[in-house]
C-alpha positions in Angstrom: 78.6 93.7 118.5 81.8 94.4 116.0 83.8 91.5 116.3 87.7 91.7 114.8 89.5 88.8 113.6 92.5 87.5 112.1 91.1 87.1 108.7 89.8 89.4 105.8 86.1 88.5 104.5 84.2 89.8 101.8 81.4 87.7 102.5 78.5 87.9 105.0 79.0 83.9 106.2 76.5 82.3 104.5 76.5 80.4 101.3 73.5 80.6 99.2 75.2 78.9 96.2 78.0 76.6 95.5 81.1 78.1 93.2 83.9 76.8 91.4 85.5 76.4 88.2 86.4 72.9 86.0 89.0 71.3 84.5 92.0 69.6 85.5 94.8 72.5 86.9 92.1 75.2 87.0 92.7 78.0 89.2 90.6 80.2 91.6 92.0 83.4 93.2 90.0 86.4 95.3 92.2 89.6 95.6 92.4 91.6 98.7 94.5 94.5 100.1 95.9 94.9 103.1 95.9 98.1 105.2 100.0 97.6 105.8 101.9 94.8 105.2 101.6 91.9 107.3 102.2 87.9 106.9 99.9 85.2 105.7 99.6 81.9 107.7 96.9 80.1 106.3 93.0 80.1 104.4 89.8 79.2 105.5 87.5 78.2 102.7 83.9 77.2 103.5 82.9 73.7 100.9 79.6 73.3 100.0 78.3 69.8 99.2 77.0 69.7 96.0 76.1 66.5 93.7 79.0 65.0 93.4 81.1 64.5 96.8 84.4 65.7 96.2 86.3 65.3 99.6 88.5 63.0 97.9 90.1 65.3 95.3 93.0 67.7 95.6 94.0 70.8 95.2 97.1 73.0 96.2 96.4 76.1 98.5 98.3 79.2 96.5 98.8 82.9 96.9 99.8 84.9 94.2 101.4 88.4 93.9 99.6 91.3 91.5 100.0 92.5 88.0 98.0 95.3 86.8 95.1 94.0 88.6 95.6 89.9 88.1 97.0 87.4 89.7 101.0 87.0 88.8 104.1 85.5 90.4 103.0 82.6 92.9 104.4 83.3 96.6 103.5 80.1 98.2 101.6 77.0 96.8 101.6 73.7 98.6 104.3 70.9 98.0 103.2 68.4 95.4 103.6 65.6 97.9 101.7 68.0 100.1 98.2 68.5 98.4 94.8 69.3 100.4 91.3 67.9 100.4 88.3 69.8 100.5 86.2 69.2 104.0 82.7 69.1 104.6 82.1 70.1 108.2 79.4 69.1 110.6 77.0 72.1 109.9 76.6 74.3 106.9 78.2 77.7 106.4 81.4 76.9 108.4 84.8 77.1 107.4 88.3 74.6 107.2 91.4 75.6 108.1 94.3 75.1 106.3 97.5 76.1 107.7 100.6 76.9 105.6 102.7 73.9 106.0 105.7 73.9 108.5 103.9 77.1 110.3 105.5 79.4 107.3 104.3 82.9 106.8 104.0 84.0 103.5 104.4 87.6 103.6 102.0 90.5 101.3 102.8 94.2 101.5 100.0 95.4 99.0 97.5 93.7 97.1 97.8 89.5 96.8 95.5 86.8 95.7 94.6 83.7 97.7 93.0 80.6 96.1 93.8 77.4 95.0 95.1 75.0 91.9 93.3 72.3 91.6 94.0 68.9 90.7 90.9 67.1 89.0 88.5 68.3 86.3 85.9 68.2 89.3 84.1 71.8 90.4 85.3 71.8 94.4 82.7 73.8 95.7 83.2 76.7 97.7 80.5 78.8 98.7 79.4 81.8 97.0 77.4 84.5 99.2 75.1 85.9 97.2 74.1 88.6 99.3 77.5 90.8 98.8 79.0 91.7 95.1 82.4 91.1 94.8 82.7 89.0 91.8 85.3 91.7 90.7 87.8 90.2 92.6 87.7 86.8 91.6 89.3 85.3 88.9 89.8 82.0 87.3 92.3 80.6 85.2 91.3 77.2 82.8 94.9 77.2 81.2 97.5 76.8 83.8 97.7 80.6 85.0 98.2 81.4 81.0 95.0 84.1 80.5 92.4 84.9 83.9 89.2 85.5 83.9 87.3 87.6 86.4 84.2 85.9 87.5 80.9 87.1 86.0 78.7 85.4 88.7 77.7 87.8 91.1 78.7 86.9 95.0 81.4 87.1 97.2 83.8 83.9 97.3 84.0 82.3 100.6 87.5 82.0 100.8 89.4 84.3 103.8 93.2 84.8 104.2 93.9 84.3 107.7 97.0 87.0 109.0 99.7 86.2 111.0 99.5 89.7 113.4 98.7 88.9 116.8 95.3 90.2 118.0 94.6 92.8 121.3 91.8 91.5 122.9 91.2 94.7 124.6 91.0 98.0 122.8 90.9 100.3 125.5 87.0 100.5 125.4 84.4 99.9 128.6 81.3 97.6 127.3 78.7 99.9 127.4 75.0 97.6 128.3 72.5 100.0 127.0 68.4 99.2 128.2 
C-alpha cells in the first residue's frame, strides 16, 4: 500500500537512536527539496526520551533558506515569547505537531532547511533512524548559525516539514484486491 501525505520523510518511522546536538543556541537543520514550490505550515519531530527528561526546555522551530549547500537566511523562526517544548507522546516512534504560529505559511521554492534553535545546553532528542543514510543533510551549528557542521552520525533525522498543498484523496485509480 503507497500511502501520500502532506509531509517529506527521509526516515523509515522508527527511531533506533536518540540525536541532538548541545549547547545553549545550538542549531539543527535537515535539508530537503521540493519538486515545485509550495508553502510550509508546520514540523513534526518525533522526541525520544533519553536520560535526562527534557520536556521542560525550549527551543524555537526555524526554517532556513540555502547557500551553496548550507543553511542561510532564516524564513520563519518562532517569536521569542513564543518558544516550543519538546513532547513525549504516549507510544514510541510517533511524532508532535507544531504548527506555525497564527496558521502562517512560510513559503520554499527550491531547497530549504527545517530545524530548530534551541534554548538550553541540554541535547533534545529527536530520533535518529538508523536504517536510512541521510546524515548528508543534516547540519548543526554550536556558534549561533556562525560555521555548520554536517552530521557525521549515520541516520536519517526524524524531523518532516509538513506542506500546506491540499491532498486528492482519489487519484483516479480502482483498488485492485489481488488473491
Amino acid at each position: 500500500e503507497q500511502v501520500f501525505e502532506n509531509y517529506y520523510a527521509y526516515d523509515d518511522g522508527s527511531a533506533e537512536k536518540a540525536y541532538g546536538p548541545t549547547g545553549a543556541n545550538a542549531r539543527l537543520a535537515v535539508r530537503y527539496t521540493p519538486y515545485e514550490a509550495d508553502s510550509l505550515i508546520g514540523v513534526n519531530i518525533c522526541w525520544v526520551p533519553s536520560v535526562n527528561d527534557v520536556s521542560n526546555e525550549l527551543f524555537f522551530i526555524t526554517v532556513w533558506s540555502d547557500l551553496n549547500g548550507e543553511p542561510d537566511t532564516v524564513l520563519y523562526e518562532n517569536q521569542l515569547f513564543s518558544p516550543r517544548q519538546p513532547k513525549y507522546e504516549y507510544d514510541r516512534n510517533l511524532f508532535t505537531t507544531y504548527y506555525f504560529k497564527d496558521t502562517m505559511r512560510v513559503p520554499v521554492d527550491g531547497t530549504f532547511y527545517v530545524g530548530w534553535n534551541q534554548s538550553s545546553a541540554e541535547r533534545l532528542n529527536v530520533g535518529l533512524d538508523k536504517n536510512i543514510i541521510n546524515n548528508d543533510k543534516t547540519f548543526i551549528s554550536i556558534d549561533a548559525e556562525t560555521t555548520w557542521e554536517q552530521s557525521q552520525i549515520e541516520g536519517s533525522v526524524m524531523i518532516r516539514p509538513i506542506f500546506s498543498t491540499g491532498m486528492d484523496v482519489s487519484l483516479g485509480i480502482q483498488e485492485e484486491v489481488v488473491f
